[in-house]
N, C-alpha and C positions, 0 to 999 in steps of 0.2 A: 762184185759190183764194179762195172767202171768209173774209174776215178772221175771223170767231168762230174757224173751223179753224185760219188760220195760225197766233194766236195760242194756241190747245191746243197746235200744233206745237212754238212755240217755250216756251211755257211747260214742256215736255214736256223739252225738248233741254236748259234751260237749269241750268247748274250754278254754281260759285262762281268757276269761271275762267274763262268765255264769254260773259259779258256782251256784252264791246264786242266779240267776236269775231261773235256771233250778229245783232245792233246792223249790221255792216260788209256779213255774208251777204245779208240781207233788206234791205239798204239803208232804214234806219231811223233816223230822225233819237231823240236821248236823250229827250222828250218820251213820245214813241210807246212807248217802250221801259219809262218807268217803269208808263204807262198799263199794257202787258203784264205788270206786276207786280202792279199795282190789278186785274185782271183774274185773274190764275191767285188772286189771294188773296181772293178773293170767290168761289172755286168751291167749291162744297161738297164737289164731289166729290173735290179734290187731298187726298192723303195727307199725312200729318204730317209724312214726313221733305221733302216736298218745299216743305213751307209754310214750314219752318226757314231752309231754302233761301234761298225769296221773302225773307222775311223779312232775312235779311241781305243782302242783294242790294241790297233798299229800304233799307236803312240807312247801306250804303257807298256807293251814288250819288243818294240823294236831294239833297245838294248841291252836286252839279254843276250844279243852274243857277243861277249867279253874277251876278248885275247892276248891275252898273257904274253904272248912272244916280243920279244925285245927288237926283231925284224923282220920286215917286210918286202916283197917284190910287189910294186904296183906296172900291171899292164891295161890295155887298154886297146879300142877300134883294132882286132885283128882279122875280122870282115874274111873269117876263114870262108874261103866258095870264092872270093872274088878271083881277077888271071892276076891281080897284082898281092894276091897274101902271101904270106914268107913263114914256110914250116921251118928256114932258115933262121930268121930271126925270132921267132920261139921257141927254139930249140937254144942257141946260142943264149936267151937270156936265160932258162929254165940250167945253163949249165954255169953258167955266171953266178947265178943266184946261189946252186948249189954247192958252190966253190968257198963262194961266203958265208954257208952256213944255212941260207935261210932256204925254207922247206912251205913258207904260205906265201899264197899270192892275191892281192886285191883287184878283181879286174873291173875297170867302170864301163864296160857295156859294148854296144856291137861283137858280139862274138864271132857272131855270123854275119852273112852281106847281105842275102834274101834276092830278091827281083823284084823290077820295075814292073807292078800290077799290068802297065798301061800296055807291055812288049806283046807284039803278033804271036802270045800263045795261051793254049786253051789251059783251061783250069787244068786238066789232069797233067799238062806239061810241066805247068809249076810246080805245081805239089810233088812232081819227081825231081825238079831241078832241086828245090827245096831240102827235099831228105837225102839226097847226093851229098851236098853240103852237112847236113848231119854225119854222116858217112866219114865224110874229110875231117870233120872236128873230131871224132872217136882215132881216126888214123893218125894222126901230127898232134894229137896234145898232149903234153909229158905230163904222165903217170906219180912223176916222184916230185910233186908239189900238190899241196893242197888250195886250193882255188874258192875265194866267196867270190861271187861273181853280181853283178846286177845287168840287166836287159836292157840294150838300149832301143833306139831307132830304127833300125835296121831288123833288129830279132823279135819286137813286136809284130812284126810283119808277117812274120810265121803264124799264129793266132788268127791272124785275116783268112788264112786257108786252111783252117783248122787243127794247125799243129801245134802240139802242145810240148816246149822246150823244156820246162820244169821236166817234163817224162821224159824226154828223147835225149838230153845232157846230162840230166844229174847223176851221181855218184857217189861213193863216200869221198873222193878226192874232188868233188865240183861241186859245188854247192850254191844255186842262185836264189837270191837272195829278199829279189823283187823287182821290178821293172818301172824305172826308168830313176832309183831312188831309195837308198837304205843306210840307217845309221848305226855305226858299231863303236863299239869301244875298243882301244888298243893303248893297255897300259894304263894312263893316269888321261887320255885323250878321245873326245869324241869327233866320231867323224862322218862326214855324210860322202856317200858314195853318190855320182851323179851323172846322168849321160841325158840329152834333149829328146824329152819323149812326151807329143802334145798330147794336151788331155791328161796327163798324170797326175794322179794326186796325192801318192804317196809322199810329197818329202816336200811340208809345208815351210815356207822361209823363214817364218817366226822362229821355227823350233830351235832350239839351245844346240849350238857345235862349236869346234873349235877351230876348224879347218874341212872345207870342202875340196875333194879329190874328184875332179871333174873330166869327163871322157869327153868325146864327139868332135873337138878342135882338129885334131891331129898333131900337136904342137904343144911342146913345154912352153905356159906361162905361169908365174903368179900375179895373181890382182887382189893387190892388196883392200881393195874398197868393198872387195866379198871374200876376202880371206881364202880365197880359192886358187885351188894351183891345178894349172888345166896338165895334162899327159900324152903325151905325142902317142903314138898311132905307133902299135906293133907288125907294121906292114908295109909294102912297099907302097901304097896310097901317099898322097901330099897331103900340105894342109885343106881342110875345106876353104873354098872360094873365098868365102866372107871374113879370113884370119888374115892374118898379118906374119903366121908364123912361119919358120921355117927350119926347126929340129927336127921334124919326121927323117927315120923315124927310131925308134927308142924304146925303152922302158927306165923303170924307176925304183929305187929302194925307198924304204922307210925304215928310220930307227929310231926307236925310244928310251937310248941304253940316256942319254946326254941332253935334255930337253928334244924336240920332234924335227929330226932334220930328216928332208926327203934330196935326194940329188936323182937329176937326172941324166942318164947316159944317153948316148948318139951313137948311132950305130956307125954312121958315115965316118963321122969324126974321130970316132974311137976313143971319146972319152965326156967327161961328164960339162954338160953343158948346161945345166940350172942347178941350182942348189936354195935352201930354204930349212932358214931355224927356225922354232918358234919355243919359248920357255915354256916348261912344266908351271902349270897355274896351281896353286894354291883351293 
């Protein structure tokens, strides 16, 4: 059966008490399964009572994935396909990282760059510029980290021409997560994963976190009035237009060993240019 189908199947079948039932039937790892909620909730076509559904569904097991590790690499906009991505600088942090120890990384979103709809080329054009870019991302992303990933702006795009990322990136070492929006536990800490994806409705602002790790700026900030610490741009890209920033570009750690301090590095600078505590809560 092809997967678009299965997943109408099970998004079809799926009610408030079948989750892990359906999950055991289809032998389907919890990953796969949230994806099939990012999936029935992005169709235009499901019905309202059944969006309710999705909807609670994503909110009672969006954190079950729990992570143990004491550190983290957070990257972020590596817009692999673009003429300005840098297999340089994700190589360099992926050996940084494994210098320290750490082996997982959290990426919030644009993976990939996609194409401007509107450019003088015919549909079959794109959808081959498209899966070239797939192509480059398998070529230049290191192996020896483990990757949750969320979809941003840019990689929903792919979906417009009917390609399907979850299929074309995943692995046991890539793991996405949902698009445009996903909360995980790390440690004694919750945390929402986030990249500007309109229309999105997985990652509703009410819900309970401690800190948001937000992609799409290109630029380390924290803002403190949303608890949110935005992540510079694994690429040679600048900041977007409408920031103020200007650390592109970077990546980041995260530790839990000592209350939640994330710093972040600069490539240019060569050394860490934002840093941020936050105490272990009670």
């Amino acid at each position: 059966m092809r997967k678009d189908l299965k997943y109408k199947e099970i998004v079809k079948r799926l009610t408030l008490e079948n989750f892990d039932i359906l999950k055991e039937e289809y032998n389907l790892n919890h990953n796969v399964m949230l994806g099939i909620l990012d999936y029935g909730l992005h169709d235009k076509d499901i019905f309202e009572d059944k969006r309710k559904i999705l909807n609670k569904l994503k909110y009672k097991y969006q954190f079950s994935l729990v992570l143990k590790d004491s550190k983290y690499g957070i990257m972020s906009d590596t817009h692999i396909g673009n003429v300005k991505d840098s297999p340089y600088y994700i190589n360099k942090s992926s050996r940084l990282l494994e210098q320290a120890g750490i082996n997982k990384v959290l990426h919030t979103g644009d993976i990939l760059d996609s194409y401007d709809e509107r450019c003088d080329l015919t549909q079959d054009e794109l959808i081959n510029l498209h899966y070239k870019q797939i192509v480059r991302f398998h070529d230049i992303w290191p192996t020896n980290i483990i990757t949750y990933a969320i979809l941003g702006n840019h990689d929903t795009k792919f979906k417009r021409l009917g390609i399907d990322l979850y299929k074309e990136l995943s692995s046991d070492t890539f793991i996405i997560l949902g698009a445009g929006g996903a909360y995980i536990k790390c440690s004694n800490y919750k945390l929402l994963l986030e990249h500007n994806v309109p229309s999105s409705v997985l990652v509703p602002p009410h819900y309970n976190y401690d800190l948001i790790l937000k992609g799409h700026s290109h630029f380390f900030k924290f803002k403190e009035n949303r608890n949110a610490f935005r992540v510079a741009s694994c690429s040679n890209l600048q900041p977007n237009s409408y920031s103020f920033g200007f650390y592109a570009p970077g990546f980041a750690t995260l530790s839990t060993t000592d209350g939640l301090v994330i710093e972040g590095y600069n490539f240019i600078k060569d050394e860490t240019v934002h840093t941020l505590t936050l105490k272990i809560k009670d």
